[in-house]
C-alpha positions as CSV (number, residue, x, y, z in Angstrom):
1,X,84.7,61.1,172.6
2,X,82.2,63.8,171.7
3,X,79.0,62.6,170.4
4,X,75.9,64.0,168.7
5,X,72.8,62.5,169.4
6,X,69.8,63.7,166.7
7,X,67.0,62.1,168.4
8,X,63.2,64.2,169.2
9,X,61.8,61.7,171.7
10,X,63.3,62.4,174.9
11,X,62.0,59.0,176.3
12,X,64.6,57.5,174.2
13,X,67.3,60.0,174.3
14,X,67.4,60.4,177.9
15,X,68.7,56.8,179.3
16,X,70.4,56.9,175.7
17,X,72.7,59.8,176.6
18,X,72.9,58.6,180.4
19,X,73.8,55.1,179.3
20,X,76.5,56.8,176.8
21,X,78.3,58.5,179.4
22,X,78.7,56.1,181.5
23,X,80.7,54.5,178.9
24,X,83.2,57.7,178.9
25,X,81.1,59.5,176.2
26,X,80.2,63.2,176.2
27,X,76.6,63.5,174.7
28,X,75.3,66.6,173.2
29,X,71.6,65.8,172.1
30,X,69.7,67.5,169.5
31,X,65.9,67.9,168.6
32,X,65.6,68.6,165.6
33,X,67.5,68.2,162.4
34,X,68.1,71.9,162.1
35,X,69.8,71.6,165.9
36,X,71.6,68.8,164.8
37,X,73.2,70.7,161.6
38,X,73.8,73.8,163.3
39,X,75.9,71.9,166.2
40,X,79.4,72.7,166.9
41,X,81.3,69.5,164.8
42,X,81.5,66.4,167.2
43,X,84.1,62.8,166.4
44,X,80.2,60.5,166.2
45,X,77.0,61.3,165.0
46,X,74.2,59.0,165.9
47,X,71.0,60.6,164.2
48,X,67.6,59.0,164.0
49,X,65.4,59.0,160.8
50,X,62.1,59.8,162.3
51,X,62.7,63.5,162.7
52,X,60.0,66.0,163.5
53,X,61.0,69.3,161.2
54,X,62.8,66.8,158.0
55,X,63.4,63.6,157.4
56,X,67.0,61.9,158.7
57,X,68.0,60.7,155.1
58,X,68.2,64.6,154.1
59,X,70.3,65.0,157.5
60,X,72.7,62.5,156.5
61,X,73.1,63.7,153.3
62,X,74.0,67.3,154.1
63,X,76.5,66.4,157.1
64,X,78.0,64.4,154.1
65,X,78.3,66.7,151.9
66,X,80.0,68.8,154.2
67,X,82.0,66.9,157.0
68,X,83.6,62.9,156.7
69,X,82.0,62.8,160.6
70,X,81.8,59.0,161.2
71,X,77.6,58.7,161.3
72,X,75.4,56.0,162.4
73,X,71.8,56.0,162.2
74,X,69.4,55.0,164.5
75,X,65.6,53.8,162.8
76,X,62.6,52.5,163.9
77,X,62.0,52.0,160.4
78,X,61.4,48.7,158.9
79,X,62.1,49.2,154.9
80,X,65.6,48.3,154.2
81,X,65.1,50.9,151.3
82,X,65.5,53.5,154.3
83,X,68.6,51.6,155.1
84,X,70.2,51.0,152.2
85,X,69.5,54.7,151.2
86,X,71.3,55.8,154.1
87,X,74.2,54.0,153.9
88,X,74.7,54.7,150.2
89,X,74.2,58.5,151.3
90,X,77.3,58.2,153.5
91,X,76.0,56.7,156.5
92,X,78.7,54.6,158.5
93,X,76.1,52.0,160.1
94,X,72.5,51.6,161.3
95,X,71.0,50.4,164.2
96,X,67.4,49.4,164.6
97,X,65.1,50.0,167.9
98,X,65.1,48.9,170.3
99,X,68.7,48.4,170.5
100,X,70.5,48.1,173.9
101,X,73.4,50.5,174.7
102,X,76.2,47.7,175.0
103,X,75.2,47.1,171.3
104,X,75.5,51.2,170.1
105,X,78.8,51.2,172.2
106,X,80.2,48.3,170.3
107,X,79.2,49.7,166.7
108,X,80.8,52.6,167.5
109,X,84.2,51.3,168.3
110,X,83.7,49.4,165.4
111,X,83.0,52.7,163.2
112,X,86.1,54.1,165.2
113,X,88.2,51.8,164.4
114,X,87.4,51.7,160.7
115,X,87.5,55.8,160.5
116,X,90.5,56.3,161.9
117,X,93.4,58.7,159.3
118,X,95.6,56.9,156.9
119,X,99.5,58.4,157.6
120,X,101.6,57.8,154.2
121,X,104.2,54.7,153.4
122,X,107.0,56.2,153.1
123,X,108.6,53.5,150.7
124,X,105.5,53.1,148.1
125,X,103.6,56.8,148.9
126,X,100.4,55.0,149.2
127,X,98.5,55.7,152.3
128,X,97.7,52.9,155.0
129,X,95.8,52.7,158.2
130,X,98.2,53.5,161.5
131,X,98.0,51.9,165.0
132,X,99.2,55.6,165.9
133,X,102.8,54.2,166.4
134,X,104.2,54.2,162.6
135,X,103.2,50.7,161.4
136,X,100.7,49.9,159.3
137,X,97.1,48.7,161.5
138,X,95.3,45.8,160.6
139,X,91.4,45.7,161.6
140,X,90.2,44.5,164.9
141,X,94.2,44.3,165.8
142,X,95.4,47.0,168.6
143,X,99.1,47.2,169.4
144,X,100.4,48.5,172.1
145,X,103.8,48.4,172.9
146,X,105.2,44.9,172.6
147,X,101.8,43.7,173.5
148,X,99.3,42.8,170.6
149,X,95.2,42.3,170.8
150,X,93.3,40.6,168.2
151,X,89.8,41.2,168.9
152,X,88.5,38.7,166.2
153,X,90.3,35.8,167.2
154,X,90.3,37.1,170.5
155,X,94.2,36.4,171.4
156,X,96.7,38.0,173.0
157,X,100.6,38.3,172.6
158,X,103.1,39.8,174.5
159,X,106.8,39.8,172.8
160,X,105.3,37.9,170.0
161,X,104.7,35.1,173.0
162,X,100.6,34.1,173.2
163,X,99.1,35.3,176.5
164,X,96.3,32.9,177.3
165,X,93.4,34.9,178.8
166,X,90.3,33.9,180.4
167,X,87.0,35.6,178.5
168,X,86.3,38.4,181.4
169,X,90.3,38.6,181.6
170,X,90.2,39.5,177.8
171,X,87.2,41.9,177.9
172,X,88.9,43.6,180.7
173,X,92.4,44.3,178.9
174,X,90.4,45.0,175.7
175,X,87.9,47.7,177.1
176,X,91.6,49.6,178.6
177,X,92.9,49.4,175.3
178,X,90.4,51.1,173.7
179,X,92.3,54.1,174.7
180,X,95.7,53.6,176.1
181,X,96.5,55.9,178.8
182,X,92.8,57.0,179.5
183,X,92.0,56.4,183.0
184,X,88.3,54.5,183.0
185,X,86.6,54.0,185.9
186,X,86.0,51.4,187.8
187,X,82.2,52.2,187.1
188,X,82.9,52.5,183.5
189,X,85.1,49.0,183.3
190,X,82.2,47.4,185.1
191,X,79.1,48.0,182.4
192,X,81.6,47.6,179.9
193,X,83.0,44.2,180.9
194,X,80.1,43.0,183.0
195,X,76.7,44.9,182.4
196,X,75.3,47.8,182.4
197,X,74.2,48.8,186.8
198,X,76.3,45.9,187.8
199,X,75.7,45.2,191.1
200,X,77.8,42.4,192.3
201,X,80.9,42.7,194.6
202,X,83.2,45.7,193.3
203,X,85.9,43.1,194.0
204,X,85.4,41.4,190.9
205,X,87.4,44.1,189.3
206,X,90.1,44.3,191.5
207,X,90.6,40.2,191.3
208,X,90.3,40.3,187.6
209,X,93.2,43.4,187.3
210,X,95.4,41.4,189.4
211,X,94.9,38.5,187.5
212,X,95.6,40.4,184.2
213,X,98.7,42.0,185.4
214,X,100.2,38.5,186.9
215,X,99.8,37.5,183.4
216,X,101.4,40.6,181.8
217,X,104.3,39.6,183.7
218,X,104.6,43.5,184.7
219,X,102.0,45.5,187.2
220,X,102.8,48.1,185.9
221,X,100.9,47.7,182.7
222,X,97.8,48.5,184.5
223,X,98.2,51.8,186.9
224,X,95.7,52.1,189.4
225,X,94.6,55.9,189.9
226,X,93.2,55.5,193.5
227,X,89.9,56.9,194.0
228,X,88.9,56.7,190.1
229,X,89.5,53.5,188.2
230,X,92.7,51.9,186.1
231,X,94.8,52.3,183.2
232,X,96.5,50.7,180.8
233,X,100.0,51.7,179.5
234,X,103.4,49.9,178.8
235,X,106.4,49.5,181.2
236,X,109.3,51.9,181.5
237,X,110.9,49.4,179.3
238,X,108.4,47.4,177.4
239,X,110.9,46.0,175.4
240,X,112.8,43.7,177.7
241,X,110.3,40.4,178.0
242,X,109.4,39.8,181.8
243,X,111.6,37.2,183.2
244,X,108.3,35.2,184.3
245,X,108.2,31.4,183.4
246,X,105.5,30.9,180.9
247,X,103.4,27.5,180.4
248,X,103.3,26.1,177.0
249,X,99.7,27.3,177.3
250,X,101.3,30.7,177.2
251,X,100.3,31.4,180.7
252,X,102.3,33.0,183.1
253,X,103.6,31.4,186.6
């Protein structure tokens, strides 16, 4: 995902935009709010109020006014009026410094998520969110396949059958299928799921992917591209249920 970062202080912007892309993003970082409006058109804004040439609420409102660019703003600003302004001018969410990355990461999968095109129902010609395989998408629910994530209640099913998942186990199949078929690295998988410069044994991962794909039933839901990372896609024949015994627990043996 391409992102725009409006922020003046480097001291900020720099570990900002490192930290990003070590989450997969690409960064392009802007001064000033002229920079930030003349930019080539990016899928995230993240644009701080305390601008040196005009003030962020007048940046928000003209991106607005011309684009539907998912934006979150970034204040140092204590008056919720400045808040509240901006999100009443079209601003998708706020985050307040300091903040750490992990937290900006997660808002803007949140945003993401809430952003993403309505296709049409075909039976009542409304329009209705889409998982991006022709049924309807609830929030915080991805579907992939025959395999279902519900990051609210954090759960699991495979073939409509619950797949109990320990909490790293479920942080690791959730951070894959943030986008199915995207190879992340392992570095990538490791801030994500772990913490930012994790420094333990890399063999963490590699004990938690195994553990995942025992209880996938299939490997093959989770391809390791050697020399980079993993990714996660379904079967050559996701629909047939894997002929693995399952516990009542919903646990595979």
């Amino acid at each position: 995902m391409r992102v725009l970062l409006i922020e003046d202080d480097d001291r900020v912007a720099g570990p900002l935009a490192e930290g990003l892309r070590r989450f997969g993003f690409t960064v392009e970082h802007a001064r000033t709010g002229a920079e930030g409006l003349a930019a080539p058109e990016v899928a995230m804004v993240l644009l701080d109020l305390g601008l040196p040439d005009m003030d962020g609420i007048d940046v928000c409102r003209t991106l607005r006014s011309r684009s539907s660019v998912p934006i979150i703003m970034i204040t140092a600003r204590d008056d919720e009026v400045d808040r509240v302004l901006g999100l009443e001018l079209g601003a998708d969410d706020y985050v307040s410094k300091p903040f750490g990355v992990r937290e900006l990461v997660a808002r803007i999968r949140a945003v993401t998520r809430r952003a993403r095109p309505a296709v049409p129902d075909p039976q009542s010609g409304s329009s209705n969110p889409s998982d991006g395989l022709g049924r309807p998408a609830t929030p915080g629910i991805q579907r992939i396949g025959p395999l279902t994530i519900d990051c609210r209640t954090r759960q699991v099913r495979l073939h409509q059958t619950s797949i109990a998942l320990a909490p790293k186990e479920f942080d690791l199949l959730s951070c894959l299928a943030e986008d199915p078929g995207a190879v992340c690295s392992r570095r990538q998988i490791l801030d994500a799921v772990w913490e930012p410069h994790f420094f333990g044994p890399t063999k963490t991962l590699d004990v938690h992917i195994a553990a995942l794909r025992r209880k996938l039933g299939d490997a093959s839901w989770i391809e390791n591209i050697r020399g980079i990372g993993f990714r996660l896609v379904p079967p050559a024949h996701p629909d047939v249920p894997s002929a693995a015994v399952r516990t009542r627990g919903g646990e595979l043996r």
